[in-house]
C-alpha positions in Angstrom: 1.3 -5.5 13.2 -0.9 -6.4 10.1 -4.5 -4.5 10.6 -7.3 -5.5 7.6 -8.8 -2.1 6.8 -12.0 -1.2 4.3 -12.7 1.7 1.8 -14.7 3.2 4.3 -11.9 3.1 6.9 -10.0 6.0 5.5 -11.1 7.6 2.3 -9.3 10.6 3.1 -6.0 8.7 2.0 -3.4 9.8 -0.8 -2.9 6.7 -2.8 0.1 6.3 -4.8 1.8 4.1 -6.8 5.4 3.0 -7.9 6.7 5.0 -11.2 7.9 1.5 -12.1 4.4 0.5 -12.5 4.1 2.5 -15.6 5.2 -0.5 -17.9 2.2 -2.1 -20.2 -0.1 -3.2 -17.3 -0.1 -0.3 -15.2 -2.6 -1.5 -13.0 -0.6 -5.2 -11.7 0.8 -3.6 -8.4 -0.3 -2.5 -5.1 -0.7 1.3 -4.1 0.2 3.0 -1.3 -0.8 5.5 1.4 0.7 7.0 4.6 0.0 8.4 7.9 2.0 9.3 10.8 0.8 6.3 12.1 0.3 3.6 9.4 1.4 2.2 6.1 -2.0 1.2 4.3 -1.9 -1.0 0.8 -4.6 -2.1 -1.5 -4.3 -3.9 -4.7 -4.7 -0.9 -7.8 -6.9 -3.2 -9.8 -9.6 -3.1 -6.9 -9.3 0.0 -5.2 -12.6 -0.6 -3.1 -11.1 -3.4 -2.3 -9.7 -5.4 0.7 -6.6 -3.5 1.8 -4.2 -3.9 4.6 -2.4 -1.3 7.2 1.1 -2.4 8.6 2.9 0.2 10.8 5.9 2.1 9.5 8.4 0.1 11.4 7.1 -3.3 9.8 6.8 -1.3 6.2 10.1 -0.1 6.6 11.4 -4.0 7.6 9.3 -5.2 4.4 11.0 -2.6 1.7 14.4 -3.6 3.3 13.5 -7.4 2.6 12.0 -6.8 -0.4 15.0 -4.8 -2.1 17.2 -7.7 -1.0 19.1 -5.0 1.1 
């Protein structure tokens, strides 16, 4: 399940980011928060942004794909 969410929506969150996205553009990738609950993602260049919340089963699906596993 794919939920659009806003910078109001959570500002509590813990963003973070890949240490793989410390090459010469930092900021081209997405960042990352969770809760118990949710996987949410927003683009680092515009962190007040739109951003999206996917639960943890459909992250963990997505990173599985993703890593060509």
């Amino acid at each position: 399940m794919i939920r659009k969410t806003s910078a109001e929506d959570a500002p509590e969150l813990a963003w973070f980011k890949s240490s793989y996205s410390d090459s010469s553009d930092g900021n081209d990738c997405v960042e990352v928060a969770t809760t118990p609950s949710s996987i949410h993602v927003r683009d680092s260049k515009h962190a007040r942004g739109p951003r999206f919340a996917v639960t943890p089963d459909a992250w963990a699906d997505f990173v599985t794909y993703a890593a060509g596993s």
